[in-house]
N, C-alpha and C positions, 0 to 999 in steps of 0.2 A: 683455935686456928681454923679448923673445919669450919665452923660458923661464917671466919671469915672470907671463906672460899665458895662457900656457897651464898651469899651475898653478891660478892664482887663478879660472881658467875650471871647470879638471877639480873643483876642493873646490864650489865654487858649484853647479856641478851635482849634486854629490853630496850637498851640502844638500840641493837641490830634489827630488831624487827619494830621501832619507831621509823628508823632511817628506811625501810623496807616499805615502809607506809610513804616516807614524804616521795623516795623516788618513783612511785606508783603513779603518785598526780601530775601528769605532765604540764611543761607550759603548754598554753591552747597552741601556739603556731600556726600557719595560716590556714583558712577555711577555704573549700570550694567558690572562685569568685575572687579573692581577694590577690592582689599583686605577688606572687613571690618571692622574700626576700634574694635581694640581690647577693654574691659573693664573690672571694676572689681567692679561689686555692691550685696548691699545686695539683698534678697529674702523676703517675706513675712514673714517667720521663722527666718531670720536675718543670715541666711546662706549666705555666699561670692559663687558668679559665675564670672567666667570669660569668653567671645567667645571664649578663646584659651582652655578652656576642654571641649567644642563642639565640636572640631574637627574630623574629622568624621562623623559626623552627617550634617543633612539636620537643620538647625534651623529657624524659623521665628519669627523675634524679631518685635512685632510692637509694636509702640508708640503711647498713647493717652493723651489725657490732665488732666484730674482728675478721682482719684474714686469717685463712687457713682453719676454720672451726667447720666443723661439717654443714652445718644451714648453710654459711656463707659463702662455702664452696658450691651448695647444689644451688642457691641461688645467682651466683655468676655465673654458673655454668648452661642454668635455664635462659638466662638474657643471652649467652655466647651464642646458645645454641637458634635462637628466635632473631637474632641481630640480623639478618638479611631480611625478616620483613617486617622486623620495626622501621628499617631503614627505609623500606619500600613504601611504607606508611606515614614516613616523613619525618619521625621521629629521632633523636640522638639519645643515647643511652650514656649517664652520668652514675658508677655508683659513688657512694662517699661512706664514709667511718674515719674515726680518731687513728687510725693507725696510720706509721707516717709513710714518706714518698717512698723509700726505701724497700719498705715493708708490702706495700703495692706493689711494687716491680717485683719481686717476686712470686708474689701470688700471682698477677699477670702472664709473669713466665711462665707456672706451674699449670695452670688451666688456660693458657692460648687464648686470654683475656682480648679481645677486639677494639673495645672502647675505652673510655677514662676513669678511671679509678681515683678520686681525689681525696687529699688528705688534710683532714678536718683538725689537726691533731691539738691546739688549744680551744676544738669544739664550737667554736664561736657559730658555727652554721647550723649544725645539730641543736644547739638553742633556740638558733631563729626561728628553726622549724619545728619548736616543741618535742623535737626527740631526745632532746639529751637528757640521762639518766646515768644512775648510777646503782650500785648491789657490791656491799662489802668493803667498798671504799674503791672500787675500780669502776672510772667513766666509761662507757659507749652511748653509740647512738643504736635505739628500740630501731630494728626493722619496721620500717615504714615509706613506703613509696608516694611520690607524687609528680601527676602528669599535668604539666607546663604547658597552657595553651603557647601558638607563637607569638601573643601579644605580652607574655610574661605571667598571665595569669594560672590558678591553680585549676585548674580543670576536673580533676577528682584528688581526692586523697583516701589511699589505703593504710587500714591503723592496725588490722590483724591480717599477716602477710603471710601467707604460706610461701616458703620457700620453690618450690617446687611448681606451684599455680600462678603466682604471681604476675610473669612475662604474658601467661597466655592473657589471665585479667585487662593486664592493659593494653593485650591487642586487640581483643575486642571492643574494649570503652574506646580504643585511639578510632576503629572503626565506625563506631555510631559516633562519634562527636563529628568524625571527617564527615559522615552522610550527614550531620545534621538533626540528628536523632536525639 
């Protein structure tokens, strides 16, 4: 019986750290340059957005894994905090994750959230965009940002996000992209 148990242990693990390998390789998703995909999800409010009524605008849609976990908190909280001169800079701040509209609103509540919160929650956008992943049998989307020229296009994409650094990143890059740089 032992024997059997340390077998059905050894393949189980090597499940889990096979599975551990495929979620590591992401799909590519869009590169610097290349259109955006489009979407259409809800908001915290349950209001529909699409990237195609951005247009014109500078957008930064990043993605994070859950509400209410500590990164994700210090990272809405750094956009809340920076939101008046993204805004000045031209910018609209989108974040997004699997978790749903409901679930938003709350964390909205909680951290006096400013902007859109949207809910990805059959993932379908988190794919387009090469982030979705999984660990243990449970979907999120990898923290990862990307700034939205106003033509639709990807303007940079960040793939190792620091929570905390992140807003100021892309107000610097929204700054040399506006100058031209």
């Amino acid at each position: 019986m032992s024997r059997f148990v340390f077998l059905l242990a050894a393949v189980l693990a090597a499940g889990i750290h096979a599975g551990a390998a495929r979620a590591a390789t992401p799909a590519p998703g869009p590169a610097v340059g290349d259109a955006a995909p489009d979407f259409k999800l809800q908001d915290q409010k349950g209001e529909w957005h699409t990237l195609a009524g951005e247009r014109g605008r500078w957008v930064v849609l990043y993605f994070y894994p859950k509400d209410f976990t500590p990164g994700c908190a210090t990272e809405v909280c750094t956009f809340r905090d920076d939101i008046v001169k993204l805004r000045k800079a031209g910018a609209d701040v989108l974040g997004v994750s699997l978790d749903d509209v409901r679930s938003h609103a709350e964390f909205a509540e909680k951290y006096h959230v400013p902007f859109r919160l949207l809910s990805d929650a059959d993932g379908a956008t988190a794919a387009a965009y090469g982030v979705l992943t999984s660990r243990a049998g449970m979907r999120y989307a990898r923290r990862e940002t990307f700034l939205i020229d106003p033509e639709g296009k990807v303007a940079r994409r960040y793939v190792d996000v620091d929570p905390e650094k992140n807003s100021g990143q892309v107000l610097a890059d929204l700054a040399a992209l506006r100058a031209g740089h």
